[in-house]
C-alpha positions as CSV (number, residue, x, y, z in Angstrom):
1,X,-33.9,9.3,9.8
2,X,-33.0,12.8,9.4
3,X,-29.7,13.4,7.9
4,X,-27.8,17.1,8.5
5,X,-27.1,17.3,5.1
6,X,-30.2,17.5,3.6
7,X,-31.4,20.1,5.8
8,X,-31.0,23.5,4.5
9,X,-30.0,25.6,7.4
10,X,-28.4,29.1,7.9
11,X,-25.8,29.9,11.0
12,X,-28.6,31.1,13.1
13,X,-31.2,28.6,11.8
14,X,-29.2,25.9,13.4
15,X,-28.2,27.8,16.8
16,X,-32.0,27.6,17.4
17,X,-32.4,24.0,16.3
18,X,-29.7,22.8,18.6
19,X,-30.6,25.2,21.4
20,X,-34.1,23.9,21.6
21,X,-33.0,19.7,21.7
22,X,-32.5,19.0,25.2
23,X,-28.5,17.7,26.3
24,X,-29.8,14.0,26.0
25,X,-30.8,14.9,22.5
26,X,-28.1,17.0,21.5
27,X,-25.4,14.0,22.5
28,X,-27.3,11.6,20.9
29,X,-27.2,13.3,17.5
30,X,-23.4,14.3,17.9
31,X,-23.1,10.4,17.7
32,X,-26.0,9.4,15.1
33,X,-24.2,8.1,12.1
34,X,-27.6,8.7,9.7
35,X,-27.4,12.3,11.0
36,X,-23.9,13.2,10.7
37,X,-23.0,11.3,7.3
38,X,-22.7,12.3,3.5
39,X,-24.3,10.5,0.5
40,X,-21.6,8.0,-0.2
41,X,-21.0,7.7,3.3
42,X,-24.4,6.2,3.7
43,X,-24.4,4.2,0.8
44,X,-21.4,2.0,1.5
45,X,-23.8,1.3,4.6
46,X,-26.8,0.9,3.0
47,X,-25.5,-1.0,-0.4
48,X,-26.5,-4.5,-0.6
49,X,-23.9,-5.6,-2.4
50,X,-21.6,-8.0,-2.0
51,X,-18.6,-5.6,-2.1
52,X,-18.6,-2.2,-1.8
53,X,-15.8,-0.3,-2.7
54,X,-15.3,3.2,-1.5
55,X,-12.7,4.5,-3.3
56,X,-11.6,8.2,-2.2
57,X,-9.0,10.4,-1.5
58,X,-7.0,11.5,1.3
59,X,-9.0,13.1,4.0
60,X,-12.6,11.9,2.5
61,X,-13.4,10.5,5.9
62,X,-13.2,6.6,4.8
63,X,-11.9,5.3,8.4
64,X,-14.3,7.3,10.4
65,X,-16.5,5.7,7.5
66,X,-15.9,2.1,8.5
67,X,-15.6,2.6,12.7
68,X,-19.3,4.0,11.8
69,X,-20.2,1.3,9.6
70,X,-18.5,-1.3,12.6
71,X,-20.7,0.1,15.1
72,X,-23.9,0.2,13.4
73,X,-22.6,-3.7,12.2
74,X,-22.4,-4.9,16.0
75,X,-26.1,-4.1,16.8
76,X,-27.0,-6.9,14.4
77,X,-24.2,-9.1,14.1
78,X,-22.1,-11.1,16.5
79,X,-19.1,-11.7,14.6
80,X,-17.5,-9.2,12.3
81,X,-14.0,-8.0,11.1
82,X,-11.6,-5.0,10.4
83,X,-8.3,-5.6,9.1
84,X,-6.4,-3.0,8.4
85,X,-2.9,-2.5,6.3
86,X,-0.5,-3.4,9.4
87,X,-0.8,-3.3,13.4
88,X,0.7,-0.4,13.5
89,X,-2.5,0.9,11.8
90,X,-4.8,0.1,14.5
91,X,-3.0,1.6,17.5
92,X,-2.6,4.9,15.0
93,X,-6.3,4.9,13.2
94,X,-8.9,2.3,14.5
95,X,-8.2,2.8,18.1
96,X,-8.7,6.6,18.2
97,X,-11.4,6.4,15.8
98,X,-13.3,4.5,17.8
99,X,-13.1,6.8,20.8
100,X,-14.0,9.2,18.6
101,X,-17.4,7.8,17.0
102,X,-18.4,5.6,20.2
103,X,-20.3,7.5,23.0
104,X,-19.4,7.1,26.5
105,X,-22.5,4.8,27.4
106,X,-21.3,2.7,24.5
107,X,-17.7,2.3,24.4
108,X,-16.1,-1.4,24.0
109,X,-14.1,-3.0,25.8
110,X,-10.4,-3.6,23.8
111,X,-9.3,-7.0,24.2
112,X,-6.7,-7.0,21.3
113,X,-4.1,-9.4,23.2
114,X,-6.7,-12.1,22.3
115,X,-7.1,-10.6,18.8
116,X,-10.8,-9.0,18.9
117,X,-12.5,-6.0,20.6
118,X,-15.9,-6.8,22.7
119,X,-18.8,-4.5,22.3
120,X,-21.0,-4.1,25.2
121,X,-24.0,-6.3,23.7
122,X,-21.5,-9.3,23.2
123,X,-20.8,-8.5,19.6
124,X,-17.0,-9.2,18.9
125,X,-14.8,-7.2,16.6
126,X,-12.1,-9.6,15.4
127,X,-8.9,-7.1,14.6
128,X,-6.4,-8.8,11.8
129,X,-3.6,-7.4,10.1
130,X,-3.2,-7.7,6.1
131,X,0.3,-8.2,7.3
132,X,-0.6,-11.6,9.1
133,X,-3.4,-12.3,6.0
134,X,-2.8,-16.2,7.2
135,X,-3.8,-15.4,10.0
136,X,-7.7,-14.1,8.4
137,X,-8.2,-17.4,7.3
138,X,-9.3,-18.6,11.2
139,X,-12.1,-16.1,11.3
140,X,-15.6,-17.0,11.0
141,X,-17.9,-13.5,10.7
142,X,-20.8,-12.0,8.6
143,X,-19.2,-9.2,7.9
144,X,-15.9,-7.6,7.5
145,X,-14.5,-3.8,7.0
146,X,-11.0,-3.6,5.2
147,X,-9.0,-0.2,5.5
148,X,-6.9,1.2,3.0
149,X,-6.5,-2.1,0.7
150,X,-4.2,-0.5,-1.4
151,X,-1.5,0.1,1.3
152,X,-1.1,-3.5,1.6
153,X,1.6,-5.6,1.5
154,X,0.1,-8.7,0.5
155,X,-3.2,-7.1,-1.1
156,X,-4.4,-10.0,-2.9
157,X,-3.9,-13.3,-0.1
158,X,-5.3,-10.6,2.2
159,X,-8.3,-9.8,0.1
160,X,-8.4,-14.4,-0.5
161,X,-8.2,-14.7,2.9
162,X,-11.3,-11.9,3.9
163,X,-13.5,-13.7,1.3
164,X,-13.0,-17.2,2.3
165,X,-13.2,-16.2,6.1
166,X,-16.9,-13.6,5.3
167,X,-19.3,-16.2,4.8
168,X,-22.3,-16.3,7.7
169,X,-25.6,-15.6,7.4
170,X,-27.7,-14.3,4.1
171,X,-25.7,-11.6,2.8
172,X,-22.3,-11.3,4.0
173,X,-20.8,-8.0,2.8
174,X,-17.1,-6.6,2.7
175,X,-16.6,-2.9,3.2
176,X,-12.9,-1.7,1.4
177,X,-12.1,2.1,2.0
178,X,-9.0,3.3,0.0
179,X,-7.3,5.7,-1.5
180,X,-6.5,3.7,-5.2
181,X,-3.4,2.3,-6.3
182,X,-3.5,0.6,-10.0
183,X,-2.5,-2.8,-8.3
184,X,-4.5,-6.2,-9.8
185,X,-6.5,-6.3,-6.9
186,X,-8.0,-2.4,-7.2
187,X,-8.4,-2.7,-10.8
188,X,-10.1,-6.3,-10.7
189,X,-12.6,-4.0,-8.2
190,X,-13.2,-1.7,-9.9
191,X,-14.0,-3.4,-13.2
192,X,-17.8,-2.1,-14.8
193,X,-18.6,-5.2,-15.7
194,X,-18.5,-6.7,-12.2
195,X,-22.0,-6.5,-10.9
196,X,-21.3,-7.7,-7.5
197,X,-19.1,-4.7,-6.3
198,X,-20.9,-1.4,-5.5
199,X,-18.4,2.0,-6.1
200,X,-18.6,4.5,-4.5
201,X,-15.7,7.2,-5.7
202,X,-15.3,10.6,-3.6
203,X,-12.4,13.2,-3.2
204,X,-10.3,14.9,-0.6
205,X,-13.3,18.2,-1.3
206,X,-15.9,16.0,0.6
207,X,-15.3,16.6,3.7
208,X,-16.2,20.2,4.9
209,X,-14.2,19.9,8.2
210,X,-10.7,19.7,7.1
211,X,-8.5,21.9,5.7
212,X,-6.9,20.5,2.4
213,X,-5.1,23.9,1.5
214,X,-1.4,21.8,2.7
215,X,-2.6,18.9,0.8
216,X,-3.1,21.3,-2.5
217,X,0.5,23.0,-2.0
218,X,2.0,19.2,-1.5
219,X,0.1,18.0,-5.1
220,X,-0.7,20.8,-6.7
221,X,-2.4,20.3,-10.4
222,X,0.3,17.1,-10.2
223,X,-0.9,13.7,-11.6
224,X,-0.6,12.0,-8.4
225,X,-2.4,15.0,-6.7
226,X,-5.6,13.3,-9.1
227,X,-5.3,10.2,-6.8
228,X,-4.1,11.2,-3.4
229,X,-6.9,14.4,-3.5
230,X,-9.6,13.1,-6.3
231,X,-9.2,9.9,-6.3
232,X,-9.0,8.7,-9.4
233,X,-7.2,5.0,-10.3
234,X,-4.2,6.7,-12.3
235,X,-2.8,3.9,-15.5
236,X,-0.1,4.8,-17.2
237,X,1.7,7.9,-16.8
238,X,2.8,9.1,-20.4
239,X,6.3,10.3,-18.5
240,X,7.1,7.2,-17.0
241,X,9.4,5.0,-18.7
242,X,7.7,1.6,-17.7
243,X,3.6,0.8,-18.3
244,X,1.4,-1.6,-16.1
245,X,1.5,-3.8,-19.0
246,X,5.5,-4.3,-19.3
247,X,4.5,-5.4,-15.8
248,X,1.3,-7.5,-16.1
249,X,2.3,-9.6,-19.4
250,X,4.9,-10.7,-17.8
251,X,3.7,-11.7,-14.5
252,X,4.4,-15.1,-12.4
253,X,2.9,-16.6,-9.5
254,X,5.9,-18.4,-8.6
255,X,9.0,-19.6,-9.7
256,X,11.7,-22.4,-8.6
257,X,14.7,-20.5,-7.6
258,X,17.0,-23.8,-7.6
259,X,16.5,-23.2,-11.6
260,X,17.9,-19.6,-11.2
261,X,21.9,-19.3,-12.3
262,X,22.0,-16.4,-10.3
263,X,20.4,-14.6,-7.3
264,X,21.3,-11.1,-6.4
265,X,20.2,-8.2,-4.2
266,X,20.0,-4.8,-5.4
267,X,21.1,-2.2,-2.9
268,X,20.1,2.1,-3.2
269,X,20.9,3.5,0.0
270,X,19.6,6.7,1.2
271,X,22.2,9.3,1.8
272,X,21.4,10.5,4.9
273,X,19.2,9.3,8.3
274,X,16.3,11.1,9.2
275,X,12.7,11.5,9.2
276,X,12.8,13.7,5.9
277,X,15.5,11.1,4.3
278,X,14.7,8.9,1.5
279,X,14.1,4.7,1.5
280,X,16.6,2.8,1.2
281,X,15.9,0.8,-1.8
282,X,16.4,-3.2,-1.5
283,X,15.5,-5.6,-4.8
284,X,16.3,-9.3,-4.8
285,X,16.3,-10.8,-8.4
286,X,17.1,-13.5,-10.0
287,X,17.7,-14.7,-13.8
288,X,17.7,-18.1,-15.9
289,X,18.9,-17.7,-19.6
290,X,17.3,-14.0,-20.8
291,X,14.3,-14.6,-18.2
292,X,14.8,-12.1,-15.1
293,X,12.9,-12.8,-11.7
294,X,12.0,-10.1,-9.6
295,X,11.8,-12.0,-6.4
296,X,11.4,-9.8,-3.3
297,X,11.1,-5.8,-2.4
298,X,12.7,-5.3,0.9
299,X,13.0,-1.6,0.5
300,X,12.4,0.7,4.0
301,X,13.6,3.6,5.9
302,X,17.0,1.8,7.2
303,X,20.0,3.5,8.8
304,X,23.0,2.1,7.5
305,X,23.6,-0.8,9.9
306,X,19.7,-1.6,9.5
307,X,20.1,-1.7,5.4
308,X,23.0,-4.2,5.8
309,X,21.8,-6.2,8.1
310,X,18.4,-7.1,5.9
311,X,20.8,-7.0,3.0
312,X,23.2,-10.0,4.2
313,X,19.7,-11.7,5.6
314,X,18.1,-11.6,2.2
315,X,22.0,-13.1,0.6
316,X,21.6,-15.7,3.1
317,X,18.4,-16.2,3.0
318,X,17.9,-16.8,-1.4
319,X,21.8,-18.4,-1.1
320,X,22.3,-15.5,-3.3
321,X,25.7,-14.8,-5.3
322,X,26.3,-11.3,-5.0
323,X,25.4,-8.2,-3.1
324,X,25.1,-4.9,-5.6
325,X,26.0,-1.9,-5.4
326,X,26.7,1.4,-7.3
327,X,30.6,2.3,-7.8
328,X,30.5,6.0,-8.3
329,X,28.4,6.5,-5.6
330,X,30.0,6.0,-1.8
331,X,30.8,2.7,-3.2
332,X,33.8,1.7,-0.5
333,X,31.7,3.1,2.4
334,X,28.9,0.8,0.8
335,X,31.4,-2.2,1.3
336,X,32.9,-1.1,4.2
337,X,29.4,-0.8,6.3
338,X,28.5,-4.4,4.9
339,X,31.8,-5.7,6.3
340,X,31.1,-4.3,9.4
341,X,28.0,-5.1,10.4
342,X,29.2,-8.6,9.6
343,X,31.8,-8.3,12.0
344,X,29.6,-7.1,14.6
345,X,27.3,-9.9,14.4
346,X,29.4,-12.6,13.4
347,X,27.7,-13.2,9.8
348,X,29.8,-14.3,6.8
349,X,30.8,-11.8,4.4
350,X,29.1,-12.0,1.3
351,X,30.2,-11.0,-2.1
352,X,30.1,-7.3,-3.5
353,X,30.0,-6.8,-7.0
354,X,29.8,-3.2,-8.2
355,X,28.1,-1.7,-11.4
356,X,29.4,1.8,-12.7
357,X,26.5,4.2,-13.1
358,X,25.8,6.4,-16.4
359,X,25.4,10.2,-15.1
360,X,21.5,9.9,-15.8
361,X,19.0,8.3,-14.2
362,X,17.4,7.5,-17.4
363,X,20.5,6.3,-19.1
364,X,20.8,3.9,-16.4
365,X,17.7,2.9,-16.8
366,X,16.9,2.8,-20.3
367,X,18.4,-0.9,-21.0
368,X,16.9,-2.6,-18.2
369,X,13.7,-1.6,-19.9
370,X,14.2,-3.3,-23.2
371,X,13.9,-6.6,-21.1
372,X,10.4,-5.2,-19.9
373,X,9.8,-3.8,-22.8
374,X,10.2,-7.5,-24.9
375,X,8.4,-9.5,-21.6
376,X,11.7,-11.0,-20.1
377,X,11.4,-9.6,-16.7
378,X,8.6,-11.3,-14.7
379,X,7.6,-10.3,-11.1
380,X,6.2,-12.4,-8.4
381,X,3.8,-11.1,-6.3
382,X,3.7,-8.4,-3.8
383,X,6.1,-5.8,-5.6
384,X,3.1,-3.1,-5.6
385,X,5.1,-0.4,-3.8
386,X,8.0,-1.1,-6.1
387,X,5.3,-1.8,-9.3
388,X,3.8,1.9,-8.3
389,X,7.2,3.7,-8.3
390,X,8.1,2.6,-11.4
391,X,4.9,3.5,-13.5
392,X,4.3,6.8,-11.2
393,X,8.2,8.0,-11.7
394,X,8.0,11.0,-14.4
395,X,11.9,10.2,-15.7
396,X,11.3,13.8,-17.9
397,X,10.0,16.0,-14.7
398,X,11.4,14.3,-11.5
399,X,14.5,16.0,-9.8
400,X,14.8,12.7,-7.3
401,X,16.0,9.2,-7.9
402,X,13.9,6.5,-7.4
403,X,15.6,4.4,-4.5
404,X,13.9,1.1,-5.4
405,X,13.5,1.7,-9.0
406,X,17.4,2.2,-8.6
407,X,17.7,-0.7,-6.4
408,X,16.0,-2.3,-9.5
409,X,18.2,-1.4,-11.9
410,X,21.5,-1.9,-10.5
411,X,20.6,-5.9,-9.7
412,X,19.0,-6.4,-13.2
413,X,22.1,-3.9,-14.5
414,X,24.5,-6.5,-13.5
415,X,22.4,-10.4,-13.8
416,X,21.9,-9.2,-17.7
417,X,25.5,-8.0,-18.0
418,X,24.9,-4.7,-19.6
419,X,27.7,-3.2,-20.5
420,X,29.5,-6.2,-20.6
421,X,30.9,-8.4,-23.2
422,X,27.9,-9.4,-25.5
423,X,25.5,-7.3,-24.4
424,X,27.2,-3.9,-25.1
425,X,24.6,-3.5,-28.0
426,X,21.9,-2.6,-25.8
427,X,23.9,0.6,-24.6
428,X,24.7,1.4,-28.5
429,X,21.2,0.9,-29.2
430,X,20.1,3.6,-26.8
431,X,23.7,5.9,-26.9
């Protein structure tokens, strides 16, 4: 087939070629995946691999990618998959995509109140979200396309689930487009000495139809521009104060919380209530002797009844002891807004401990660390947007604070008693 891209063309050249194909022709290219594609476009569709991995940056074209990859799928397959990172997701990427790369004498039919999408030859697309990754488990296909696997909540059951669910006819194949996160499941991936994944890297300077000049003044010649723009799987920052491996060597799948002596939830609101306005940062943790359990992220654009309400939900829900917050920072509003949404909804009040914050956002967080940094903290799965802030946050560069690396700190702050009684040598230590 030929492919646009390895024809060598000028302006004028092509005005001709294109003037002389008749409109049948001409619409029929405009549509023609082999035509239109670039090399590592065509090779996550040719690979015979079990995986293939196309790992990119923002803008590459990777969803387009897979909608191309699905439609070319549903000519020879009558069961395949696409699960993206949330529903959300496939109202705001799969379904305009698809009316995008499907001509009019082609377009499904979208069935997605009965969970799949109907091509005209019968083929079904069954549509899961990584959000509802139990849900993957009932699916029976020969192939399956997963977007942005790093986005997802549950990455790794998701990822379970996909495999277990892939497994008709000779050579069923998973296609993941992403942008990388270091998580456990993107660096398993993209491990060389796995022979049945097939990576495929590209950047953001693929694609020749976008403009990526915003893009450049948002990252700049920043580390994180490397992986939103390039990318590249980004370790360990050399700024941050935590590494992957404080993390990792310390990881637990699970952990009896009747054996915890404490559970508390962490709380960094965001100080104002808009679009532009910061996460409100919500950490459940628990500890048992020196061992700290990070049990839950819960963080999210709230406004302030919305943050209190998932915060007295989490106390109820873990039985927790104490709610958390900072002192020196709009600590009685804190309280009051927790007292009043209680009211409001008739839900006990819990209890509201209060930790006193150093001036610096590295002071404060300087202690916690030593727990990291001597393997006492452990983190149960599922903490990758939390995980990613605290290995990505440059404590000697960043002007911002971190709202769940804060949210972090304030609950492990007060379970390990720092600053308190016997533990005051950990603030010597670093003071």
């Amino acid at each position: 087939m030929i492919n646009i891209n390895d024809i060598n063309l000028n302006e004028l050249k092509w005005k001709q070629f294109f003037d002389s194909l008749t409109p049948e022709e001409a619409e029929i290219l405009n549509y023609d995946f082999e035509f239109l594609a670039r090399d590592q476009q065509l090779k996550a569709y040719h690979s015979k691999k079990k995986i293939i991995a196309l790992i990119a940056g923002r803008g590459f074209g990777k969803s387009w990618t897979l909608v191309q990859i699905l439609r070319k799928w549903k000519d020879k397959y009558p069961s395949i998959s696409y699960i993206p990172p949330s529903y959300s997701d496939v109202e705001r990427i799969l379904l305009p995509t698809l009316e995008t790369v499907f001509p009019k004498w082609d377009k499904p039919e979208i069935k997605l109140h009965r969970g799949f999408i109907e091509f005209k030859n019968g083929s079904k697309l069954h549509v899961v979200s990584g959000e509802s990754y139990d849900r993957i488990r009932g699916l029976n296909t020969y192939k399956c396309a997963i977007d942005e696997l790093a986005a997802f909540q549950y990455p790794e059951e998701a990822f379970a689930q996909a495999v277990f669910s892939n497994r008709l006819g000779d050579n069923p194949q998973i296609v993941i487009a992403t942008t990388p996160r270091p998580i456990p499941i993107i660096r398993d991936l993209l491990d060389p000495n796995r022979d049945d994944v097939e990576i495929i890297h590209g950047t953001s300077y693929d694609n020749p139809h976008i403009d990526i000049s915003q893009m450049e003044r948002i990252y700049g010649n920043s580390r994180i521009g490397r992986q939103e723009l390039l990318g590249e799987l980004l370790l360990d920052n050399p700024d941050s104060l935590w590494r992957w491996a404080d993390i990792e060597e310390a990881r637990v799948n699970e952990v009896n919380l009747d054996e915890l002596t404490r559970i508390e939830i962490g709380i960094d609101p965001a100080v104002s209530n808009s679009k532009e306005s910061d996460e409100t940062g919500i950490i459940v943790a628990g500890i048992k002797g020196e061992d700290a359990y990070v049990l839950e992220d819960r963080s999210g654009k709230y406004n302030p009844s919305e943050w209190a309400i998932e915060a007295v939900k989490l106390y109820e829900k873990y039985k927790a002891d104490a709610i958390v917050i900072e002192k020196n920072q709009g600590g009685n509003l804190l309280k009051n807004t927790i007292y009043q949404v209680c009211k409001t909804h008739n839900l006990d009040i819990p209890r509201i401990k209060e930790v006193w914050a150093s001036k610096g956002k590295v002071a404060r967080a300087e202690p916690v660390y030593i727990y990291y940094e001597n393997r006492k903290v452990h983190h149960l799965p599922n903490l990758n947007k939390l995980e990613q802030q605290m290995t990505e946050w440059s404590y000697s560069k960043s002007n911002y604070s971190p709202d769940r690396v804060d949210a972090l700190v304030w609950v492990l702050t007060d379970l390990y008693n720092i600053g308190k009684g016997n533990n005051n040598w950990i603030l010597d230590w670093w003071h």
